[in-house]
ROTI-790625 format. One record per atom (N, C-alpha, C, O): residue number from 1; residue in three letters; x, y, z. Coordinates in nm, 3 decimals. Each point is the difference from the previous one (the first is absolute). Example, Ala and Ser with C-alpha at 12.3 -4.5 7.8 and 13.67 -1.06 7.14 Angstrom:
2
seq: 1	type: ALA	X: 1.319	Y: -0.569	Z: 0.780
seq: 1	type: ALA	X: -0.089	Y: 0.119	Z: 0.000
seq: 1	type: ALA	X: 0.090	Y: 0.120	Z: 0.000
seq: 1	type: ALA	X: 0.104	Y: -0.002	Z: 0.066
seq: 2	type: SER	X: -0.139	Y: 0.107	Z: -0.138
seq: 2	type: SER	X: 0.082	Y: 0.119	Z: 0.006
seq: 2	type: SER	X: -0.077	Y: 0.109	Z: 0.073
seq: 2	type: SER	X: 0.051	Y: 0.111	Z: 0.017
% end
This chain:
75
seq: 1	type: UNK	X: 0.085	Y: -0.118	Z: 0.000
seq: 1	type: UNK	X: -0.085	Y: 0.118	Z: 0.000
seq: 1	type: UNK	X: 0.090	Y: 0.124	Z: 0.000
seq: 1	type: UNK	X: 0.106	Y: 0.004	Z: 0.062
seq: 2	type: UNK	X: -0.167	Y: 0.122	Z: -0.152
seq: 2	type: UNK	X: 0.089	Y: 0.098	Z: 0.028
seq: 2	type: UNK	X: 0.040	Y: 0.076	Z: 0.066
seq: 2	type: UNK	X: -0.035	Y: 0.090	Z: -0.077
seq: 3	type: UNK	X: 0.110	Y: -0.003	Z: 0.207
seq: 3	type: UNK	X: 0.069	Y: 0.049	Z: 0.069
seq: 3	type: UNK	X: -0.125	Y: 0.122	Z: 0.026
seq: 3	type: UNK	X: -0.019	Y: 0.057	Z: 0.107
seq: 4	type: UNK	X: -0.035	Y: -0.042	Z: -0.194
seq: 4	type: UNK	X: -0.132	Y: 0.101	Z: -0.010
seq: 4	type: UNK	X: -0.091	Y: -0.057	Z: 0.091
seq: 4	type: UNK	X: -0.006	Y: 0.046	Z: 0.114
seq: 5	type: UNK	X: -0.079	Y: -0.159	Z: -0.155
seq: 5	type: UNK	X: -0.111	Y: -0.079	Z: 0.074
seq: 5	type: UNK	X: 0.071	Y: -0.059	Z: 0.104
seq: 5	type: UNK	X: -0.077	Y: -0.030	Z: 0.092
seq: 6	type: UNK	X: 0.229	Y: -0.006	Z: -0.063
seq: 6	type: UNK	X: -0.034	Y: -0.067	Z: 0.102
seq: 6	type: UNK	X: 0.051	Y: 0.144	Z: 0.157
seq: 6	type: UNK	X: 0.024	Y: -0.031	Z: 0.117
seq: 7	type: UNK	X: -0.024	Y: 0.163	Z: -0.168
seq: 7	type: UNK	X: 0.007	Y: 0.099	Z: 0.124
seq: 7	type: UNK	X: -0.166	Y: 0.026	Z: -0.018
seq: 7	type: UNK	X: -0.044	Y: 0.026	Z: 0.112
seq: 8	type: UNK	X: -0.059	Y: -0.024	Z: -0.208
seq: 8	type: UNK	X: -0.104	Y: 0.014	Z: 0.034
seq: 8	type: UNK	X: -0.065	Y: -0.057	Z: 0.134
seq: 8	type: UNK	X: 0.040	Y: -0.111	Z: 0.033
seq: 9	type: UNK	X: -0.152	Y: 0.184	Z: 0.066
seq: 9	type: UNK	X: -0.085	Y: -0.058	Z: 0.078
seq: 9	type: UNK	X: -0.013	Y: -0.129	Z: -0.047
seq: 9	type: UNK	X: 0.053	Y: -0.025	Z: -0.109
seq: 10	type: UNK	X: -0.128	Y: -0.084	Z: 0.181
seq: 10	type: UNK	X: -0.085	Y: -0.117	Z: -0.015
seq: 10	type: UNK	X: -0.124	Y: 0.085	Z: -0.026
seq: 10	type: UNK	X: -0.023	Y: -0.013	Z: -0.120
seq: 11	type: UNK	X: -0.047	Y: 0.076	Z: 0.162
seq: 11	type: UNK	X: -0.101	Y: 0.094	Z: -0.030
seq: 11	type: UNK	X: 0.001	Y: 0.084	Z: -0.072
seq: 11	type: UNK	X: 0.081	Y: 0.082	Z: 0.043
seq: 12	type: UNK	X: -0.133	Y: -0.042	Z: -0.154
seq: 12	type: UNK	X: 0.015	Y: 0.162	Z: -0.043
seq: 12	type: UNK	X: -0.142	Y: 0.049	Z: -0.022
seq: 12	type: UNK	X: -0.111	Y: -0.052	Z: -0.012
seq: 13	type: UNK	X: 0.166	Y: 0.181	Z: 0.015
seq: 13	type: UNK	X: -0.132	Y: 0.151	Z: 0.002
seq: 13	type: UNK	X: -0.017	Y: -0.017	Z: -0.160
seq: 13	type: UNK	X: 0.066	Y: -0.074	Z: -0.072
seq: 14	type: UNK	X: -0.175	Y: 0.164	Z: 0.032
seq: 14	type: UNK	X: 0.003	Y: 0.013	Z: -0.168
seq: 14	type: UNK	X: 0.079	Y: 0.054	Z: -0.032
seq: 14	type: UNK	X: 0.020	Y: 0.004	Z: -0.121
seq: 15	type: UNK	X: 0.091	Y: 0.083	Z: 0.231
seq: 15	type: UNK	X: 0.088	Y: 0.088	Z: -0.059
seq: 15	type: UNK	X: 0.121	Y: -0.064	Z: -0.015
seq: 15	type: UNK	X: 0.080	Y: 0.050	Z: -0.079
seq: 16	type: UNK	X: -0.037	Y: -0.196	Z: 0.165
seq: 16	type: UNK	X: 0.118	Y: -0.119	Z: -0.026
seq: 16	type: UNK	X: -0.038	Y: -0.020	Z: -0.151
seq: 16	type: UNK	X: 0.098	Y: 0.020	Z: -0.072
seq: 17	type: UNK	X: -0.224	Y: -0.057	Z: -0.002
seq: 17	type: UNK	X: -0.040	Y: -0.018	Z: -0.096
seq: 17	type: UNK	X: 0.052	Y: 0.054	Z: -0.126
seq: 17	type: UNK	X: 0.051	Y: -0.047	Z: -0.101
seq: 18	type: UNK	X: -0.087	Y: 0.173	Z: 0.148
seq: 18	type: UNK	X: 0.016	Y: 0.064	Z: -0.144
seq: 18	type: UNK	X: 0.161	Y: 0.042	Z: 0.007
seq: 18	type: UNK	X: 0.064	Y: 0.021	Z: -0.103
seq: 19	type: UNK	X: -0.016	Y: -0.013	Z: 0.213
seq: 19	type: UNK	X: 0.181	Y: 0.051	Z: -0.007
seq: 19	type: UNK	X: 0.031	Y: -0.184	Z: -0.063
seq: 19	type: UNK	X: 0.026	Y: -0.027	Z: -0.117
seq: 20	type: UNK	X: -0.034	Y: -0.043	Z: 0.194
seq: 20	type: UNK	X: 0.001	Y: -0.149	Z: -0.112
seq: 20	type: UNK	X: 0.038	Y: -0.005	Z: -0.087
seq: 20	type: UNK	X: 0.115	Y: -0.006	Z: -0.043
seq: 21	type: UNK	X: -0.285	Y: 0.009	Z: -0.033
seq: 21	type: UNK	X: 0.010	Y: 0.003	Z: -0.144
seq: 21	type: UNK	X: 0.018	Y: 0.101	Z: -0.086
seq: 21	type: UNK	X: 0.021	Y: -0.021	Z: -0.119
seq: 22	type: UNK	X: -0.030	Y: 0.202	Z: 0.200
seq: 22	type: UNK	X: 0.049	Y: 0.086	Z: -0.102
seq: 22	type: UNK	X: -0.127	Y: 0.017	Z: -0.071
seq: 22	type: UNK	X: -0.002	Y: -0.008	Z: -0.123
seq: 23	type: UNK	X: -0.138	Y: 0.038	Z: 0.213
seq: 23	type: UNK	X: -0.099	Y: 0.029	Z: -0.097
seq: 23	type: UNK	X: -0.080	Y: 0.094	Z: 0.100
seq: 23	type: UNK	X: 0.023	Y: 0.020	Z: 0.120
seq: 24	type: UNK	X: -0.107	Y: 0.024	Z: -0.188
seq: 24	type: UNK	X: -0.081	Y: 0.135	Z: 0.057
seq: 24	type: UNK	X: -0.137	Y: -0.103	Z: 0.114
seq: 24	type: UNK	X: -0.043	Y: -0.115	Z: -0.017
seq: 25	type: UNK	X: 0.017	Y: 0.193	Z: 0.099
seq: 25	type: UNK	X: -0.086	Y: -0.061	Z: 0.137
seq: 25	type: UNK	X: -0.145	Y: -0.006	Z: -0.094
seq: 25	type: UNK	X: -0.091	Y: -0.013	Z: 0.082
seq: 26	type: UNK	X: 0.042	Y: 0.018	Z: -0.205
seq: 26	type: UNK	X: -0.124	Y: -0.034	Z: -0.049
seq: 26	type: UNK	X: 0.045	Y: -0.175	Z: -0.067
seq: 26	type: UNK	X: -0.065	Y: -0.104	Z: 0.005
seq: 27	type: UNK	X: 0.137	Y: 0.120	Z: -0.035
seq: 27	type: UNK	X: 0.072	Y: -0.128	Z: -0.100
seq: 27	type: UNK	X: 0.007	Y: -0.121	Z: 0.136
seq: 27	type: UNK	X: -0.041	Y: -0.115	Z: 0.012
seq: 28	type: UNK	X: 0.092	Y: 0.179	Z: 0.050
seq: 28	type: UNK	X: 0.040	Y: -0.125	Z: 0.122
seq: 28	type: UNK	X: -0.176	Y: -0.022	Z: 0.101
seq: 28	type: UNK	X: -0.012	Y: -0.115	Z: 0.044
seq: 29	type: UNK	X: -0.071	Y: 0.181	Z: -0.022
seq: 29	type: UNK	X: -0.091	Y: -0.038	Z: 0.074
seq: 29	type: UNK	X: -0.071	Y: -0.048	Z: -0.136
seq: 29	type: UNK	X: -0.080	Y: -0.073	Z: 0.058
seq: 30	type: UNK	X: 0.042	Y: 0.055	Z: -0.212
seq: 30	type: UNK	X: -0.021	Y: -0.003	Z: -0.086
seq: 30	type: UNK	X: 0.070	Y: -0.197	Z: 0.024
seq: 30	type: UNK	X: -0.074	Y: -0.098	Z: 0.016
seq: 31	type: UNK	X: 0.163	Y: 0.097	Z: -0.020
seq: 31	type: UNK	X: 0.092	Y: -0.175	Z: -0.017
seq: 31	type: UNK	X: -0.086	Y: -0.063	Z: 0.124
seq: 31	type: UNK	X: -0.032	Y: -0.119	Z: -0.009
seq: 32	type: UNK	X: -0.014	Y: 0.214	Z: 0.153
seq: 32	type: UNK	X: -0.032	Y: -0.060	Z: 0.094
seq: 32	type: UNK	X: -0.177	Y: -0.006	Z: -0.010
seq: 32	type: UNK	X: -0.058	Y: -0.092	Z: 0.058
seq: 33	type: UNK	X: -0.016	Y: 0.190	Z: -0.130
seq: 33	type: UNK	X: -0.136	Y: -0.066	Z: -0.031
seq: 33	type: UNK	X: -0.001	Y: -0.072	Z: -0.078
seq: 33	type: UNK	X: -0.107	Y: -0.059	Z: -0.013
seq: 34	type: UNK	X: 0.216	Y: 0.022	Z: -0.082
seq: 34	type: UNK	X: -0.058	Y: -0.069	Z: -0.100
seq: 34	type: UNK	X: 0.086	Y: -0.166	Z: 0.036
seq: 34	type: UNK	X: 0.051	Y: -0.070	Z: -0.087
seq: 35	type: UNK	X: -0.052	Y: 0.049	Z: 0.187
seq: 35	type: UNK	X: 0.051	Y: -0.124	Z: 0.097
seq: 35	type: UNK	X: 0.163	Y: -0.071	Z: -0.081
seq: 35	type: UNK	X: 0.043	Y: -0.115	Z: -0.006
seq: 36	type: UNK	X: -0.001	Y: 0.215	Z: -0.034
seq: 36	type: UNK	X: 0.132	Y: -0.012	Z: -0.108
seq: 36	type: UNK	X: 0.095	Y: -0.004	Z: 0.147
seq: 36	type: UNK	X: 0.030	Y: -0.119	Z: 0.006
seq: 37	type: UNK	X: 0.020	Y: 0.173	Z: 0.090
seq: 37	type: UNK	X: 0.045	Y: -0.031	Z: 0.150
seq: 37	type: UNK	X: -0.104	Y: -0.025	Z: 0.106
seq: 37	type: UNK	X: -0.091	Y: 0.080	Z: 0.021
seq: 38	type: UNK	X: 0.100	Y: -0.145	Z: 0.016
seq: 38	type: UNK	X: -0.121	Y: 0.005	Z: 0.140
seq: 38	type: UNK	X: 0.055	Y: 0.082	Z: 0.079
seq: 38	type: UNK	X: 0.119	Y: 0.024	Z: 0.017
seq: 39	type: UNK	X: -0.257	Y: 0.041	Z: 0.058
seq: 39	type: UNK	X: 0.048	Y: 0.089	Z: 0.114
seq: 39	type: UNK	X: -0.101	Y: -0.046	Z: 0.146
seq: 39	type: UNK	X: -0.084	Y: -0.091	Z: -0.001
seq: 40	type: UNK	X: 0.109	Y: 0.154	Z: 0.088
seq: 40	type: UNK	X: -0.080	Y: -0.048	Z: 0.113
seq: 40	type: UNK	X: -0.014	Y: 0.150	Z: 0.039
seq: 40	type: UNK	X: 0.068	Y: 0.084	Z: -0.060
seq: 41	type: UNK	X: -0.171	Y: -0.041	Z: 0.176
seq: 41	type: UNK	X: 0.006	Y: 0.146	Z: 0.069
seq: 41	type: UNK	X: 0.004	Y: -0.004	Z: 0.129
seq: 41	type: UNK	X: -0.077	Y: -0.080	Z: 0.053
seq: 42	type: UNK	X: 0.138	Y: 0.138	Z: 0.010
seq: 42	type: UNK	X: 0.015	Y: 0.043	Z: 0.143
seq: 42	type: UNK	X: -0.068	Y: 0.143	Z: 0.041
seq: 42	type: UNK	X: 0.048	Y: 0.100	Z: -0.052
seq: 43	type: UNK	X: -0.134	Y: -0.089	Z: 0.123
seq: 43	type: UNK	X: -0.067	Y: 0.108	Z: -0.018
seq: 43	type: UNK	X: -0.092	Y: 0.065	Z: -0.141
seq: 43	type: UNK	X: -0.097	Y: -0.052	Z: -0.056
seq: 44	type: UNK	X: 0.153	Y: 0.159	Z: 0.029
seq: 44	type: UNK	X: -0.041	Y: 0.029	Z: -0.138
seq: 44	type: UNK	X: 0.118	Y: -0.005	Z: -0.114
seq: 44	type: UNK	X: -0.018	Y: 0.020	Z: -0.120
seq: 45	type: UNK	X: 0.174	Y: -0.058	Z: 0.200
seq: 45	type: UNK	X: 0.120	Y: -0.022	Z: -0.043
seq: 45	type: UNK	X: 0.018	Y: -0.143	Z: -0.129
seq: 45	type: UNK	X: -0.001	Y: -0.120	Z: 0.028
seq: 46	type: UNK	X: 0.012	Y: 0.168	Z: -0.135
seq: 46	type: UNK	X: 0.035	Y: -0.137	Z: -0.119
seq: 46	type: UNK	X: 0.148	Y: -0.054	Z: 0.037
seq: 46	type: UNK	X: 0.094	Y: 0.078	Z: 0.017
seq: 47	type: UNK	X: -0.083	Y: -0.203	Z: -0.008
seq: 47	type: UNK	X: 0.112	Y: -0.060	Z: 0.018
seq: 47	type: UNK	X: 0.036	Y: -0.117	Z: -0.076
seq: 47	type: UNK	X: -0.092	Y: -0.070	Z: -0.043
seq: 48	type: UNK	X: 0.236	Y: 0.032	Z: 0.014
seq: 48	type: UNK	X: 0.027	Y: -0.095	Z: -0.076
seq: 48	type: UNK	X: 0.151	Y: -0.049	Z: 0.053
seq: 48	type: UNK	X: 0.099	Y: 0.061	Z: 0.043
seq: 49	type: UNK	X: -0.139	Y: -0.236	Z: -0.074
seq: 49	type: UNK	X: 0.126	Y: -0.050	Z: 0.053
seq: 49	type: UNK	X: 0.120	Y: 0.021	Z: -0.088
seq: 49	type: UNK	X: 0.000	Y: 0.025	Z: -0.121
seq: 50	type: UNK	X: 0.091	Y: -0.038	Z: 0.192
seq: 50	type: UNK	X: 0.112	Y: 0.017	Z: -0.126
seq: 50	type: UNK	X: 0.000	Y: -0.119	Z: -0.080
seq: 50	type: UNK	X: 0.016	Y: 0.029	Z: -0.118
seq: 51	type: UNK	X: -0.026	Y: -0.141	Z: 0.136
seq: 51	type: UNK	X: 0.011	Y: -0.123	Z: -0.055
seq: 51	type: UNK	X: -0.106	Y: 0.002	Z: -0.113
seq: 51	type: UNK	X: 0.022	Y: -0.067	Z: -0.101
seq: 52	type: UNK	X: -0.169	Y: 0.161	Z: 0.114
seq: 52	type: UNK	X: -0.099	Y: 0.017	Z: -0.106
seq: 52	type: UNK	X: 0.052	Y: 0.088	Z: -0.151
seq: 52	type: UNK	X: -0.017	Y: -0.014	Z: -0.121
seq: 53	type: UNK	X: 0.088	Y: 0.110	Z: 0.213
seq: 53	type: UNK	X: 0.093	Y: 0.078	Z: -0.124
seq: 53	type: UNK	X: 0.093	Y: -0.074	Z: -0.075
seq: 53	type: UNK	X: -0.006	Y: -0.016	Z: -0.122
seq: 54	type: UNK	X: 0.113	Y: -0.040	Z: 0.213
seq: 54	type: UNK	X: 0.105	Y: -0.126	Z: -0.061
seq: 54	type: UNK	X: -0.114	Y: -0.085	Z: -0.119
seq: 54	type: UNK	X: 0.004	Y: -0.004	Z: -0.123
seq: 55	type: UNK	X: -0.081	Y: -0.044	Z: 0.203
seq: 55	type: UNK	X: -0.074	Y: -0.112	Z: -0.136
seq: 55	type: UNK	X: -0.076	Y: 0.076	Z: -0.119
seq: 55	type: UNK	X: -0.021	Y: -0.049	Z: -0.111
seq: 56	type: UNK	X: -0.018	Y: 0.178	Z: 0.153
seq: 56	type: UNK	X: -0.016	Y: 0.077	Z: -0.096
seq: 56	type: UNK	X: 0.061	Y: 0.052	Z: -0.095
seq: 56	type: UNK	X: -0.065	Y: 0.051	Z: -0.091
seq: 57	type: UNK	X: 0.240	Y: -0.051	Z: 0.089
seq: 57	type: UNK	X: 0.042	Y: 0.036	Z: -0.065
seq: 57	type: UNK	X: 0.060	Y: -0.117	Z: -0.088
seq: 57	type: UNK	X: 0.024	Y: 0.014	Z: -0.120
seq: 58	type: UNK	X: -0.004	Y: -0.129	Z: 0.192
seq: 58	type: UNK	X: 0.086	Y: -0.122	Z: -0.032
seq: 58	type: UNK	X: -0.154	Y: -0.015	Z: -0.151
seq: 58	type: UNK	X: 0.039	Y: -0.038	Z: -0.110
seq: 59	type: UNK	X: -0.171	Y: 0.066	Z: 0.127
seq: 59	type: UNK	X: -0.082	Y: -0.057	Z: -0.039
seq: 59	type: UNK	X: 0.002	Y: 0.076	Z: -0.176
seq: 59	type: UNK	X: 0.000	Y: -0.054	Z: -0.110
seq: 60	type: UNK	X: 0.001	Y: 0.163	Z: 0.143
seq: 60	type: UNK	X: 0.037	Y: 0.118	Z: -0.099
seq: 60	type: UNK	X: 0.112	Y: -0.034	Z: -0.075
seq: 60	type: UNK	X: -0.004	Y: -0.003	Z: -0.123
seq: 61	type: UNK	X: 0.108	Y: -0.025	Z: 0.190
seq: 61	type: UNK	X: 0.150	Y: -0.082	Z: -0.101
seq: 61	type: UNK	X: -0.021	Y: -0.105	Z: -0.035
seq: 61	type: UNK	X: 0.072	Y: -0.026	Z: -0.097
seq: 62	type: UNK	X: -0.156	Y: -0.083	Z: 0.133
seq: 62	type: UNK	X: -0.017	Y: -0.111	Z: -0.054
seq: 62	type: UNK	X: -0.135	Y: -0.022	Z: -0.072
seq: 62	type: UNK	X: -0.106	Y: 0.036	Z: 0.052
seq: 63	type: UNK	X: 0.113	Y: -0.110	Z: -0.205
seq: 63	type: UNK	X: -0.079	Y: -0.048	Z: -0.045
seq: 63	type: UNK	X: 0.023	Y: -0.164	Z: -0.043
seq: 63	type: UNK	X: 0.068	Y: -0.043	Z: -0.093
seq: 64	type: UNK	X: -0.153	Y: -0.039	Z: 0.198
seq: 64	type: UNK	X: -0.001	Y: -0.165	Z: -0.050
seq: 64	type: UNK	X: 0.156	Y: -0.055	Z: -0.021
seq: 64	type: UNK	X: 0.054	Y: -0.069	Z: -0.086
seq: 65	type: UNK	X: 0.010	Y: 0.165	Z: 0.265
seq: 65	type: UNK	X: 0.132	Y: -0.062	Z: 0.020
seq: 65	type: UNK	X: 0.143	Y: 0.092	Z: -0.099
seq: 65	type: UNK	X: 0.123	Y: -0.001	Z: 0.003
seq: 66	type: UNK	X: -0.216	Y: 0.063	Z: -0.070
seq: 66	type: UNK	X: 0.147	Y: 0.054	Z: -0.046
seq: 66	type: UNK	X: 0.026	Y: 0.175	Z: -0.030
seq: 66	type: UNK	X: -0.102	Y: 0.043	Z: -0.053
seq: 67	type: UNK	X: 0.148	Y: 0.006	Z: 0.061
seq: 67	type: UNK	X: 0.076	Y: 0.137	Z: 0.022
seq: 67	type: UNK	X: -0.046	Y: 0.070	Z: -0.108
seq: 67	type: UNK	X: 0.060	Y: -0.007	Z: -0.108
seq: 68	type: UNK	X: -0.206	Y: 0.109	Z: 0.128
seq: 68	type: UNK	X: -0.086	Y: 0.067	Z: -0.089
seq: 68	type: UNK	X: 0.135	Y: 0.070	Z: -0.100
seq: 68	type: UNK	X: 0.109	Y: 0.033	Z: 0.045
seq: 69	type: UNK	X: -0.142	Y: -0.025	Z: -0.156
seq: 69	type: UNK	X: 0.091	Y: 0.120	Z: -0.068
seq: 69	type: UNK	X: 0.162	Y: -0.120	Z: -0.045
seq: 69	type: UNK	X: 0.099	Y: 0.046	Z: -0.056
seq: 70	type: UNK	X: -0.109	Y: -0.159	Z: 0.087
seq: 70	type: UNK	X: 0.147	Y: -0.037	Z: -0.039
seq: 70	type: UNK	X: -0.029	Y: -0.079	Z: -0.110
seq: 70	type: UNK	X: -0.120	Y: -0.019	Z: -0.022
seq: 71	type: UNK	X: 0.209	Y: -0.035	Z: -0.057
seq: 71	type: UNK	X: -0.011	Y: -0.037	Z: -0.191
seq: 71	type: UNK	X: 0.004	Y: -0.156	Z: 0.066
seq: 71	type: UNK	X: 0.055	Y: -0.039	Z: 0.103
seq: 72	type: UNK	X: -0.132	Y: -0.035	Z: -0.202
seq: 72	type: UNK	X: 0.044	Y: -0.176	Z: 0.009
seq: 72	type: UNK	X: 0.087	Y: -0.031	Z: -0.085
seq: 72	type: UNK	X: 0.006	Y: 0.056	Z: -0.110
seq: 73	type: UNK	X: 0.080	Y: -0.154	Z: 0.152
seq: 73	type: UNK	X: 0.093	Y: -0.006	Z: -0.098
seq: 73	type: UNK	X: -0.046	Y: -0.107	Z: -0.103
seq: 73	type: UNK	X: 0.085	Y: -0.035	Z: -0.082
seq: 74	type: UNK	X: -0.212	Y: -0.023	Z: 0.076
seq: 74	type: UNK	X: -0.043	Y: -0.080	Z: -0.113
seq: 74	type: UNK	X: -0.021	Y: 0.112	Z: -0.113
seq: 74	type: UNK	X: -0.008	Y: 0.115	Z: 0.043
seq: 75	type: UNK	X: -0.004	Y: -0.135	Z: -0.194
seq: 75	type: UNK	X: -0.003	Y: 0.024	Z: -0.133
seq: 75	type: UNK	X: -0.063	Y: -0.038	Z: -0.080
seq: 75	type: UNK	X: 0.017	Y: 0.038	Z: -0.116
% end
């Protein structure tokens, strides 16, 4: 894991979120209604595990095991 996620909380705010992934706070509560990360609430507070982000992103780089965007070497 990268040196990034692993000083992240185990918990994060929407605002761990979007410093994360580098996207604006409509985009990121936007991934979390549309059940693309799960979140849970504490109070009226949105929260997310880090491990939901990790699989979120691992999920985004991978398609059916292999590394979105890379060439096959079949011909």
């Amino acid at each position: 894991m990268n040196d990034f996620f692993v000083n992240l909380p185990d918990i994060l705010t929407i605002h761990d979120l979007q410093a994360a992934l580098r996207i604006g706070r409509s985009t990121a509560y936007k991934l979390i209604q549309d059940d693309q990360i799960p979140s849970f609430r504490i109070g009226k507070s949105i929260k997310v595990y880090k491990r939901s982000l990790v699989e979120y992103i691992e999920k985004a780089l991978y398609n059916e095991g292999e590394l979105i965007g890379s060439h096959s070497s079949e011909e």
